[in-house]
C-alpha positions in Angstrom: -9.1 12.7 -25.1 -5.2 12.6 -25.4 -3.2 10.3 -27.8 0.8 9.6 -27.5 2.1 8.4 -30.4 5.5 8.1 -32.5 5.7 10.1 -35.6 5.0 7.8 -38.8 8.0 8.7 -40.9 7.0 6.5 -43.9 3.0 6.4 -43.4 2.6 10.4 -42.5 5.0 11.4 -44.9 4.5 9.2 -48.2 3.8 12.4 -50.2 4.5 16.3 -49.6 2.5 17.5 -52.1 -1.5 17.9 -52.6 -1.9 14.3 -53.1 -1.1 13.7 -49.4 -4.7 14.2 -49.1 -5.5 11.0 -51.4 -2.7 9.0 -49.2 -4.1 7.7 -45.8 -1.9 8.8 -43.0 -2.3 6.7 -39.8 -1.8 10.3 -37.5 -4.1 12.6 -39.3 -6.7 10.0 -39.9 -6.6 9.9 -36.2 -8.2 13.5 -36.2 -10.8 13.2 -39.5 -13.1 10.5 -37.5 -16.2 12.0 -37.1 -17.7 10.0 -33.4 -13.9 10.9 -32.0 -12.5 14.6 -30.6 -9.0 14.3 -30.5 -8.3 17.0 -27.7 -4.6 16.7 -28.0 -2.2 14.7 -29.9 1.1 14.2 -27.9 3.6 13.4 -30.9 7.1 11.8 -30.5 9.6 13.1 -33.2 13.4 13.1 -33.6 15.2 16.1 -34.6 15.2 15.2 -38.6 11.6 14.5 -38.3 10.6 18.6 -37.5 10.1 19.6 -41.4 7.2 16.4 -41.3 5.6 17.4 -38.1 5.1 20.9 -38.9 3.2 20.0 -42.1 1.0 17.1 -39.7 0.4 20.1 -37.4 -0.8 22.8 -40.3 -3.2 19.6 -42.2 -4.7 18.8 -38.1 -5.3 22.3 -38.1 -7.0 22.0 -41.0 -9.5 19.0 -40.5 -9.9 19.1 -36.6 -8.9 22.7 -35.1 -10.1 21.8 -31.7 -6.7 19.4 -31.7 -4.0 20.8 -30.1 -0.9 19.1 -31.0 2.5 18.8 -28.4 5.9 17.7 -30.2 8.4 16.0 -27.9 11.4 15.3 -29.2 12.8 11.6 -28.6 16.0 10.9 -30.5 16.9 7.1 -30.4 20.3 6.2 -32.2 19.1 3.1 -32.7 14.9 3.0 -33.2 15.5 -1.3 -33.4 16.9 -1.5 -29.5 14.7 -2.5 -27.1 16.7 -1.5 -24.3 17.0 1.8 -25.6 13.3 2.4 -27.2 12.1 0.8 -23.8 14.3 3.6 -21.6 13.4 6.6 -23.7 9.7 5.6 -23.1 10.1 4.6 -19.4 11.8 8.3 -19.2 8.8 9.9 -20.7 6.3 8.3 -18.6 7.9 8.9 -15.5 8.2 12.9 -16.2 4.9 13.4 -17.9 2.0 14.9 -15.7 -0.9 12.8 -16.2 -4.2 14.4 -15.0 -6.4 10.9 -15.0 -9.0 13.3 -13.3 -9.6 15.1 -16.3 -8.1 13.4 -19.4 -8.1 9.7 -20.5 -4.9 8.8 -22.4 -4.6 6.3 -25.3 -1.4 5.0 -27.0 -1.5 4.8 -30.4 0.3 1.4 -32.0 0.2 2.1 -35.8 3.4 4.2 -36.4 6.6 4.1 -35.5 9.3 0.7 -35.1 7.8 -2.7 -34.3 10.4 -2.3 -31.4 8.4 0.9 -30.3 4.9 -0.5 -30.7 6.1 -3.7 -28.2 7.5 -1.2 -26.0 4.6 1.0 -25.9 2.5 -2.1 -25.0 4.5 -3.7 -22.3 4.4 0.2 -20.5 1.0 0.4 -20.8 0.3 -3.1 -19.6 2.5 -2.4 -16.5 0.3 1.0 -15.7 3.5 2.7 -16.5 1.1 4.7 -18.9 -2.0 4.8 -17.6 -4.1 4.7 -21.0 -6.1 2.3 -23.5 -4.3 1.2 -26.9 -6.0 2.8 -29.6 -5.4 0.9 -33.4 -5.8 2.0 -36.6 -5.8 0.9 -39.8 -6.4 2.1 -43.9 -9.7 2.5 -45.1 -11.3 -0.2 -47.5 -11.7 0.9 -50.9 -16.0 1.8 -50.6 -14.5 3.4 -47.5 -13.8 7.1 -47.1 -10.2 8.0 -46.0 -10.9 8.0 -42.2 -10.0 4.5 -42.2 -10.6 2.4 -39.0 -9.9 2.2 -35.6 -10.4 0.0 -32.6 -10.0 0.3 -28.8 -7.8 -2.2 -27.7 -8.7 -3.5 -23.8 -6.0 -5.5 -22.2 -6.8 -8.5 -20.6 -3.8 -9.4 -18.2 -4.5 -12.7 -17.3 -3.6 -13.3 -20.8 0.1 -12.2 -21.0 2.0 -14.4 -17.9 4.9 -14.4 -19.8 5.2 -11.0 -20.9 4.3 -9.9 -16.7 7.8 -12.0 -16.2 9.6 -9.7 -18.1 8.8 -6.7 -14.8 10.3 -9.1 -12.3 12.9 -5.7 -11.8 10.0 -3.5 -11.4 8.5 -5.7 -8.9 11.7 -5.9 -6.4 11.6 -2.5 -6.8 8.0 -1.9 -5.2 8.3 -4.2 -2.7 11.3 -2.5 -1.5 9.8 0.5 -1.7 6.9 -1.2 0.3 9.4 -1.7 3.1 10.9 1.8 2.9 13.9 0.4 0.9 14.9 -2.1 4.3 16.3 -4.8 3.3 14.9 -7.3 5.7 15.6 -10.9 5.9 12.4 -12.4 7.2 11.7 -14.9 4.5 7.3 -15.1 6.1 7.3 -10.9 6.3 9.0 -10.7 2.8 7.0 -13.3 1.6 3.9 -11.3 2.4 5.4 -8.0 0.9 5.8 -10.1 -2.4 2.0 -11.0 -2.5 0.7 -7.0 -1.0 2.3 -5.7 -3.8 0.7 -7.6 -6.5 -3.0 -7.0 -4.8 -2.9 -3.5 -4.2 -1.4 -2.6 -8.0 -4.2 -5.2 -9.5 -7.3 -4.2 -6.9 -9.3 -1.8 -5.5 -10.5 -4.2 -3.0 -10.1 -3.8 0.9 -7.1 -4.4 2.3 -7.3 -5.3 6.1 -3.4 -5.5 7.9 -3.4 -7.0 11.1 -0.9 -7.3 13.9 0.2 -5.7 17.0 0.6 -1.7 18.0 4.0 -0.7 17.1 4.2 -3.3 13.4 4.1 -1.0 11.0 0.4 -1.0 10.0 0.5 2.7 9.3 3.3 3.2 7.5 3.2 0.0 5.4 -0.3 1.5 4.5 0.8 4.7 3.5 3.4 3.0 1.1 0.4 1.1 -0.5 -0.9 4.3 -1.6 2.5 6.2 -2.5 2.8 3.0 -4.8 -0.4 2.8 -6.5 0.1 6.7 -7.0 3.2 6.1 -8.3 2.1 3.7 -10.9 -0.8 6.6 -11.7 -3.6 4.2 -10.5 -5.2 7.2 -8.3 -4.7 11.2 -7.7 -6.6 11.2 -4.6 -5.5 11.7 -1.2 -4.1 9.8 1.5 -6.5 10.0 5.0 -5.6 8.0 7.8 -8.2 8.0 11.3 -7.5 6.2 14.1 -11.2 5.0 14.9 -10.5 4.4 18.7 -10.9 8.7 19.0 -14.3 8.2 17.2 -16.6 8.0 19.7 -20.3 8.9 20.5 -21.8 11.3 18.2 -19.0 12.8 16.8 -18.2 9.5 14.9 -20.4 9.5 12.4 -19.7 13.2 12.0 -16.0 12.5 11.6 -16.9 9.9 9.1 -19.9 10.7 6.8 -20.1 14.9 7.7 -23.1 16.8 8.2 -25.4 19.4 6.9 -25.3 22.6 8.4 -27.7 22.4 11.0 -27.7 18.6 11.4 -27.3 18.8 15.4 -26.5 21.6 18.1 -22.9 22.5 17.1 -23.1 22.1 13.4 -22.7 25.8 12.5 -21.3 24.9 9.3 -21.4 22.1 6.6 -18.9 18.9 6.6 -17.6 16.8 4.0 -16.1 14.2 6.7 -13.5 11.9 5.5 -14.8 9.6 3.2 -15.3 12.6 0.8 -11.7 14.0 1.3 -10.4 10.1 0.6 -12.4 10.4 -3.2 -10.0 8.4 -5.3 -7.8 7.9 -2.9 -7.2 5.8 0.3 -9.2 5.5 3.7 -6.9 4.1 6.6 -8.8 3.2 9.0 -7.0 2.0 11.9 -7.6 0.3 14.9 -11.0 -0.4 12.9 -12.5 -2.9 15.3 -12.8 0.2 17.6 -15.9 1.4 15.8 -19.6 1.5 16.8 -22.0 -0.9 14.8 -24.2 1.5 13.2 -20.7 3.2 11.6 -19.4 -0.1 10.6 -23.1 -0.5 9.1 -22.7 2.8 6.6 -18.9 1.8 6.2 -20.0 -1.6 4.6 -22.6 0.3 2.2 -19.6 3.2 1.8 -17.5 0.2 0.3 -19.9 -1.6 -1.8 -22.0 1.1 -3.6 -19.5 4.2 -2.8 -22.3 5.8 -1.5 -23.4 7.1 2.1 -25.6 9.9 3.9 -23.6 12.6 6.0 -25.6 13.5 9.2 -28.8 15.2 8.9 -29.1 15.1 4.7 -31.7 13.1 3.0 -29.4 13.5 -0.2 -26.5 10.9 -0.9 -23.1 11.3 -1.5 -20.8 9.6 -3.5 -16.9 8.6 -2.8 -14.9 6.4 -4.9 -11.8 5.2 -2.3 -10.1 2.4 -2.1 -10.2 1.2 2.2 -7.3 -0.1 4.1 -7.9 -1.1 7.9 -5.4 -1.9 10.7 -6.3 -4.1 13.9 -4.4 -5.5 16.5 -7.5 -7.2 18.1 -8.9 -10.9 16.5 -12.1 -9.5 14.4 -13.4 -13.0 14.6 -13.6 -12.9 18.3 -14.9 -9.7 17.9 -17.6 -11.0 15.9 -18.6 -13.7 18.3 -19.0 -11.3 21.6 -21.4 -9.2 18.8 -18.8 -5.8 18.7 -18.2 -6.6 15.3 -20.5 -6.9 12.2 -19.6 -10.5 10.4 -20.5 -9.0 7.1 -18.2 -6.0 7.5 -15.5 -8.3 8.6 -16.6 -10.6 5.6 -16.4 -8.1 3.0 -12.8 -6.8 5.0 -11.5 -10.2 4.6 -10.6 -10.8 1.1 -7.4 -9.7 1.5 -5.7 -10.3 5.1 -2.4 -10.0 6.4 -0.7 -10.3 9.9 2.3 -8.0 10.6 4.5 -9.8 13.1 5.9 -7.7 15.8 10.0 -6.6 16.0 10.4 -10.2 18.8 9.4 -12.5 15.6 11.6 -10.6 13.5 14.7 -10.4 15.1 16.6 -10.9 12.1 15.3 -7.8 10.8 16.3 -5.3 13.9 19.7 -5.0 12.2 18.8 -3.3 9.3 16.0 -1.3 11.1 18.6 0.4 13.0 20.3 1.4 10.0 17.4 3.2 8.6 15.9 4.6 11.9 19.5 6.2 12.2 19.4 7.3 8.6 15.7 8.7 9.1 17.0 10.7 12.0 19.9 11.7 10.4 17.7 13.7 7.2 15.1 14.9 9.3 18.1 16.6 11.3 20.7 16.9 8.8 22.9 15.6 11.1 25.1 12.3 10.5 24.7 10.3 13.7 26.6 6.6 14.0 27.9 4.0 16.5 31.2 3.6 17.3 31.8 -0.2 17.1 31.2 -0.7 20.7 28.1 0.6 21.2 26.7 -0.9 18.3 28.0 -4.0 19.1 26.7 -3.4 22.6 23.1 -2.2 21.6 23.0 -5.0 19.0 23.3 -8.1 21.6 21.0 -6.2 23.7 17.7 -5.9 21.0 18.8 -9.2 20.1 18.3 -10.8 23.3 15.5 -12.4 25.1 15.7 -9.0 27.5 14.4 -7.1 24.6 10.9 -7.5 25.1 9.9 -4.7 22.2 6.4 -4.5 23.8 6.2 -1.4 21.3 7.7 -3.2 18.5 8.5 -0.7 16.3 8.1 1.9 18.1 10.0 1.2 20.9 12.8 0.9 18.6 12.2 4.1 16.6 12.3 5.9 19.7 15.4 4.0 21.1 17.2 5.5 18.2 15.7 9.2 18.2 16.7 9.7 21.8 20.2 8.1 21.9 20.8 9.8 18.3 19.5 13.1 20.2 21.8 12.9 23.7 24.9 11.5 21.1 27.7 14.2 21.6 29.5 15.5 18.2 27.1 12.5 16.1 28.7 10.0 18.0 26.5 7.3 20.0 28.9 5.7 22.7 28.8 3.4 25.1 27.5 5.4 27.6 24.9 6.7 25.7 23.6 2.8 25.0 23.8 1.7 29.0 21.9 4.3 29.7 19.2 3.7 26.9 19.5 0.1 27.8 18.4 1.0 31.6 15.5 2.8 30.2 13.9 0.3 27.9 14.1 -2.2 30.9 12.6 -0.2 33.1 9.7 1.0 30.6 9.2 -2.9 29.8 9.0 -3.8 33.5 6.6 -1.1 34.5 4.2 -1.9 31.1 5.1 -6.0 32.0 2.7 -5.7 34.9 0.4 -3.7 33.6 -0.2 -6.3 30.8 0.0 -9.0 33.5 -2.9 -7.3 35.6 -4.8 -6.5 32.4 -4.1 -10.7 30.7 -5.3 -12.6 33.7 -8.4 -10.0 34.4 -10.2 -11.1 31.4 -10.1 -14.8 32.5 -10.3 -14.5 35.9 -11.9 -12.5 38.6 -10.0 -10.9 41.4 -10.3 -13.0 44.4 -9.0 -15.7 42.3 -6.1 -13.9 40.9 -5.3 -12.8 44.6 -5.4 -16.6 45.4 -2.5 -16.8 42.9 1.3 -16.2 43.6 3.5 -13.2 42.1 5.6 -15.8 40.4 2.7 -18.2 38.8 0.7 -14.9 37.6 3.5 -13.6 35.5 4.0 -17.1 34.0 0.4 -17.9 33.4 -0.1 -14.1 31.8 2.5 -15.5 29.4 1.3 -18.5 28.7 -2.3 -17.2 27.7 -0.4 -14.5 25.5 0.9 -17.2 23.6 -2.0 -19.4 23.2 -3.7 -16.4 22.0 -1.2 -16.1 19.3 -1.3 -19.7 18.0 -3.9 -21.1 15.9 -4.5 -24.7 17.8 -3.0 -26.2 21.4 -0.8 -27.9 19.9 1.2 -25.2 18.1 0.8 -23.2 21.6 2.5 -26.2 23.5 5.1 -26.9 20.8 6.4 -23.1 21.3 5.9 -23.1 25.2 7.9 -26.6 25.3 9.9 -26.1 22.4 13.2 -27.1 24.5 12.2 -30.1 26.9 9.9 -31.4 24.2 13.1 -32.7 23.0 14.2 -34.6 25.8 10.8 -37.0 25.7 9.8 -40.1 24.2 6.7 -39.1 23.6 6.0 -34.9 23.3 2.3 -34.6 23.9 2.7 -30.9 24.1 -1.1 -30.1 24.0 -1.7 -32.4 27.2 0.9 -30.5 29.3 -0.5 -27.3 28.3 -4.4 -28.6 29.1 -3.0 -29.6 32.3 -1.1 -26.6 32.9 -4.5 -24.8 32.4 -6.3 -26.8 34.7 -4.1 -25.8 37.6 -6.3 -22.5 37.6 -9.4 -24.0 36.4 -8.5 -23.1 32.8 -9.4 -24.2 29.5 -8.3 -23.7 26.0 -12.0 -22.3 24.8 -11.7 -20.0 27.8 -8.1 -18.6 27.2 -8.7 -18.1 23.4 -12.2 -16.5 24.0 
């Protein structure tokens, strides 16, 4: 048990002599209650305050030797200044080194300023300090001189007005959410806004949809650099693609084994679900697992609990699970590849990351930091010249861009023209060239996408029936129904220019007929 608390200049220190004992003091009394052990008392002093703590320290001593008591010295010029009480705190949470593993914290409101015990409140409400408020108060007179005290829980839901008052601290993680890019997608940002209040008030799963190349990984890995931040969790960080589980070794990977469990097993193995105790489980790619894994995954979530291969004893892992897709888990769940009450329990908290082509407006700024990126893990300044950026700019920016990799395709775009740039320079020459490339990578993964788009609605003699021209357009029409929720959205976006030009813009009938032309229907493209 650890208490921070302010000194009490006027309540510890109302008497020097022998008849201190008589007096109750708010910071001793903390130590003389018989159902509490005060491990150690963390005690905030200024500099004229030393001769008063020394004498605290010698009476703790006396009454509760097991107390080890810390001064840190916090001089304020003005102890009535919120802004300055607020920052001296703030300061002191930041650099302390809380061990939640080990120790549970409590701040103590009696003593010190009013301004002090507000500020002390609003930092532990934000997680800031991550403890319980502990109260105390003067005995009653048939009372001995322990006096009282009382556990304070906070019940947020309670305090919407004193929450507006961390509007800063909430910019601040959701730019650190998006790796300090300031992006200008009002939806994406939007959605940033609302991840970062879940994950600092939740445990609950978090599943992050979108395409390969969005950002799943990383935006997950700031979740949990945040919630550490804010000392909600001293775990680790353990991120498995699920698509290289496969077979036997899955459940291995997962769960573990006892030594001995199958031919192989030489040795004993926690598997990842134990390393992610009080931490976070990525799972990507999630709707890539087997049904009896997604089975001890949904019992993993809800009682923390699982068997590792071959043991008849359970184990126990307290991790907080955030899973990437880029496939529609519904769908999934209809063709029986998915469980519905794994995806059920997933789907409290969903959110689609759209890919680089729906958030052009944000390719800009990406550039900026995938240059800036380079340029640390090189240590090496690397810019455009104004041609070149202009140049590569109005390329990405284009409808040539296809950014079939989103992300990815830019991040690499940038590594290799930062890499080929002579004397940190990228030039012209350097972005024609890079131009070239992403064109042909595009074109050569275009037709693959083609080939793979129309084989899952139609066989082969009937996309051999079908001209180069009309396969490449009806590949792109079924990608975008596949995206959109209805027909009608699908046909609004497909027609979104001659639409315009029509009396009457009955988009979902030219896209049904459209369809029919190949002996297509909406159920069948979506499913």
């Amino acid at each position: 048990m650890v208490v921070i608390s302010f000194i009490g200049t006027t309540l510890d220190g109302s008497t020097k002599d022998l008849k201190r004992w008589q007096k109750w003091r708010p910071t001793v009394s903390l130590c003389q209650h018989e159902d509490v052990l005060v491990n150690r008392l963390e005690l905030l002093i200024s500099d004229k305050d030393q001769a008063l703590a020394d004498m605290l320290i010698k009476d703790i001593k006396q009454i509760s030797p097991e107390t080890k008591v810390n001064l840190h010295t916090v001089n304020l010029n003005n102890p009535w200044n919120f802004e300055e009480v607020y920052g001296a705190l703030h300061d002191f949470s930041t650099n302390y080194d809380f061990d939640l593993e080990h120790e549970e914290y409590f701040m103590h409101l009696t003593t010190g300023t009013h301004v002090a015990q507000i500020c002390m409140f609003l930092l532990t409400e934000a997680r800031y300090f991550p403890a319980k408020l502990l109260q105390s108060s003067p005995p009653k007179k048939q009372e001995d001189g322990a006096g009282r005290y009382s556990i304070i829980d906070l019940d947020l839901s309670k305090y919407d007005l004193i929450a507006q008052r961390f509007e800063s601290e909430q910019e601040e993680a959701t730019s650190f959410l998006k790796s300090g890019i300031h992006t200008k997608n009002k939806a994406f940002n939007e959605m940033i806004d609302q991840i970062e209040k879940v994950v600092i008030k939740t445990k609950s799963p978090v599943l992050l949809m979108g395409p390969t190349g969005a950002g799943k990984s990383q935006l997950a890995r700031r979740i949990y650099d945040l919630k550490k931040l804010r000392h909600q969790m001293n775990g680790s960080f353990v991120e498995v693609n699920c698509a290289t589980l496969k077979g036997d070794s899955a459940m291995s990977a997962l769960f573990g084994h006892k030594k001995g469990a199958f031919t192989g097993a030489v040795s004993e193995r926690s598997g990842l679900l134990s390393s992610a105790n009080k931490g976070v489980l990525f799972l990507d790619e999630i709707g890539e697992l087997g049904l009896d894994e997604q089975a001890m995954i949904l019992r993993a979530i809800e009682e923390k609990k699982f068997l590792p291969v071959g043991s008849d004893k359970e184990v126990s892992s307290d991790f907080q699970l955030l899973a990437g897709t880029n496939k529609d888990l519904s769908q999934e769940v209809a063709t029986g590849n998915f469980r519905e009450d794994l995806l059920a329990r997933l789907n409290l908290w969903t959110y689609h990351l759209p890919g680089l082509k729906d958030r052009r407006e944000d390719i800009e700024p990406n550039i900026e930091y995938e240059l800036k990126k380079y340029s640390q893990e090189n240590a090496q300044n690397v810019t455009f010249n104004k041609e070149a950026r202009d140049k590569y700019l109005k390329f990405c920016l284009s409808n040539k861009a296809l950014w079939s990799a989103n992300f990815r395709d830019l991040s690499a775009s940038i590594n290799r023209m930062a890499t080929l740039a002579e004397a940190g320079r990228i030039r012209t020459g350097e972005v024609s060239d890079e131009i070239e490339r992403l064109k042909m990578l595009w074109h050569s993964s275009s037709k693959e996408n083609t080939t793979q788009i129309l084989g899952s609605v139609l066989s082969q003699d009937q996309i051999d029936d079908i001209d180069l021209f009309d396969r490449v357009q009806l590949a792109s029409v079924i990608e975008v129904c596949r995206n959109e929720d209805s027909m009608s959205a699908a046909g609004r976006k497909l027609f979104s220019n001659t639409r315009t030009k029509k009396k009457v813009a009955n988009d979902a009938d030219r896209l049904s007929k459209y369809l029919h032309r190949f002996g297509l229907n909406w159920s069948t493209v979506k499913n």
